[in-house]
Residue frames as qw, qx, qy, qz and C-alpha x, y, z in Angstrom:
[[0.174, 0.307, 0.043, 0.935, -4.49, -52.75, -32.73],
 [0.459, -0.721, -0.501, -0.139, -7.43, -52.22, -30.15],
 [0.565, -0.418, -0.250, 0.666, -5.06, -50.59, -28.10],
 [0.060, 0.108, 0.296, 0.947, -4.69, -47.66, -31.02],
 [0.276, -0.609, -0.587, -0.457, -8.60, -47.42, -31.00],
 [0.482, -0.666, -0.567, 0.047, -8.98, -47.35, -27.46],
 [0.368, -0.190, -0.140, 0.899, -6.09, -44.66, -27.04],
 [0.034, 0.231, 0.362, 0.902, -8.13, -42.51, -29.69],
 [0.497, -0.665, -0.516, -0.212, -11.58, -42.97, -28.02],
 [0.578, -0.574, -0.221, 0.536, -9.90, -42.37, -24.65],
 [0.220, -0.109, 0.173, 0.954, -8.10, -38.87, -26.26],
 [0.238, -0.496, -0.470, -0.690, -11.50, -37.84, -27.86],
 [0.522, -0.679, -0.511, 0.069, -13.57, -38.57, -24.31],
 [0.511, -0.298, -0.175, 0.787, -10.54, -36.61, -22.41],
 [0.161, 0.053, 0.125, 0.978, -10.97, -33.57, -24.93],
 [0.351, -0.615, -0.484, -0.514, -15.03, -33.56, -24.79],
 [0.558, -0.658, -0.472, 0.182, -14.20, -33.25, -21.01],
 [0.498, -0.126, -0.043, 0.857, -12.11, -30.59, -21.23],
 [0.032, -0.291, -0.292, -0.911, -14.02, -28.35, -23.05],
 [0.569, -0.600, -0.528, -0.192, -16.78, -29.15, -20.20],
 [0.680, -0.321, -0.194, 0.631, -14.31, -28.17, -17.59],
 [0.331, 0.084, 0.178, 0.923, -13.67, -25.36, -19.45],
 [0.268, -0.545, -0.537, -0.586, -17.35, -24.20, -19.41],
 [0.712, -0.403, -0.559, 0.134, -17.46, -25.09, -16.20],
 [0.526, -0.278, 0.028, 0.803, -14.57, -22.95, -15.00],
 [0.026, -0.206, -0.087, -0.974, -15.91, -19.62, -17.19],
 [0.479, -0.587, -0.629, -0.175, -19.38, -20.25, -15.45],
 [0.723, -0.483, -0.312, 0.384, -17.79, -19.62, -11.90],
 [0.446, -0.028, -0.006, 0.895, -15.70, -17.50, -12.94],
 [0.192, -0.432, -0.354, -0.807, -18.86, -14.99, -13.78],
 [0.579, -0.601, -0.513, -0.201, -20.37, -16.02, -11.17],
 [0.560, -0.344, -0.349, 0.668, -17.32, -14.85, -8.85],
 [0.156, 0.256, 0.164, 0.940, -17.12, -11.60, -10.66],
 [0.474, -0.649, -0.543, -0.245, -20.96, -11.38, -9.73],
 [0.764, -0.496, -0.359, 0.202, -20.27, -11.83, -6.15],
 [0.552, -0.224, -0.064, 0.801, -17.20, -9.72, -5.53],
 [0.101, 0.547, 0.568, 0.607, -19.31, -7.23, -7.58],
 [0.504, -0.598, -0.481, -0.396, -21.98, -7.09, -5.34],
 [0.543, -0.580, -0.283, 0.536, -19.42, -6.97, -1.82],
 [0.366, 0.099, -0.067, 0.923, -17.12, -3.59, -3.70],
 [0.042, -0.635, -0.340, -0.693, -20.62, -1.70, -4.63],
 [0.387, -0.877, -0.136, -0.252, -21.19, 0.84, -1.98],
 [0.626, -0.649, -0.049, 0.429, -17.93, 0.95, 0.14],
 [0.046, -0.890, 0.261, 0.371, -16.43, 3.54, -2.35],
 [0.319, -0.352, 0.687, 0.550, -13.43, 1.68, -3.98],
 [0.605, 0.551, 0.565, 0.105, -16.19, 1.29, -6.65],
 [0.169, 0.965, -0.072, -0.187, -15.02, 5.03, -7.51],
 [0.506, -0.408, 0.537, 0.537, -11.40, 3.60, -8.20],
 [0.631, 0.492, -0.468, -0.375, -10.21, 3.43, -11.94],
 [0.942, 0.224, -0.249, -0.033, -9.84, 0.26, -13.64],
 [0.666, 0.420, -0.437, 0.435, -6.33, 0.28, -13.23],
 [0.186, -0.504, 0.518, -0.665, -6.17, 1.71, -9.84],
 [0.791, -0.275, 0.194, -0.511, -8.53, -0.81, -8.72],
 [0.926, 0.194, -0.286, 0.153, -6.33, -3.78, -10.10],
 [0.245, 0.487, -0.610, 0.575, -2.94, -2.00, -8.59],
 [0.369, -0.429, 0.436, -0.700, -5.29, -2.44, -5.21],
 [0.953, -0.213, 0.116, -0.181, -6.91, -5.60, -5.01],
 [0.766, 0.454, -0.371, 0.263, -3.02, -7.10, -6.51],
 [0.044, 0.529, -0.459, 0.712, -1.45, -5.28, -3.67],
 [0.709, -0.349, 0.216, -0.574, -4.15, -6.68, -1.12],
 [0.964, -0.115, 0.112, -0.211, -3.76, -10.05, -2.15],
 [0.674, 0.436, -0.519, 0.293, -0.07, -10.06, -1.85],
 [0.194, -0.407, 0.593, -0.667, -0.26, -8.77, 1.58],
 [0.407, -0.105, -0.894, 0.154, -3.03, -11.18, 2.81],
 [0.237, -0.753, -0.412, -0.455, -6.04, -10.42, 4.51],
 [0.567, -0.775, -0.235, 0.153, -5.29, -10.11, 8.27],
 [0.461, -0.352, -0.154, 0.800, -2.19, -8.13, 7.54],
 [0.217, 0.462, 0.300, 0.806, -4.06, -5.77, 5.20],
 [0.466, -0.768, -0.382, -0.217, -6.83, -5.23, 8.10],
 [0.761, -0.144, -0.130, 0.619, -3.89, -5.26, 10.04],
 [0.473, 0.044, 0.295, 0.829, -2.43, -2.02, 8.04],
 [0.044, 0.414, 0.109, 0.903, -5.02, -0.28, 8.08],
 [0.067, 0.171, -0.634, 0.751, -6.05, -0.46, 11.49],
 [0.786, -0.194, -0.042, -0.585, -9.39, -2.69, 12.06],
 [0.195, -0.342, 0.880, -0.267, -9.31, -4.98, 14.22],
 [0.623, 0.201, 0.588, -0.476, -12.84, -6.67, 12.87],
 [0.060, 0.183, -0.773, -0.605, -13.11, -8.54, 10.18],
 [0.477, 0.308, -0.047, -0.822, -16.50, -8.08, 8.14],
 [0.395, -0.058, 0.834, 0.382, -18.03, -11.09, 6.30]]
């Protein structure tokens, strides 16, 4: 039965790494929020609502950047 043992060890190790992953992954994720934060503040859309501001970035990132720049008529793209 070493096989059973080593599955169970090997299923324990798997889930301690998950839940590291998982840390890992809400870390970044704050850290994006941060960042994307820090580009909206000052160019206005900060003034959006909540919900307006989701309908817009949702809408953006179906279209795709170079046709949104496209669409609304800048040819330069800002980093």
């Amino acid at each position: 039965m070493p096989s059973t043992k080593s599955a169970i060890l090997a299923l324990k190790k798997l889930e301690v790494e998950r839940e590291a992953l998982a840390r890992r992954q809400h870390e970044l994720e704050e850290k994006a929020a941060l960042e994307l934060g820090r580009i909206i503040l000052g160019t206005g859309i900060e003034n959006f609502s909540r919900g307006g501001l989701k309908r817009v970035a949702t809408a953006l990132g179906k279209l795709g950047e170079t046709a949104a720049i496209a669409k609304f008529g800048s040819t330069t793209i800002a980093s």
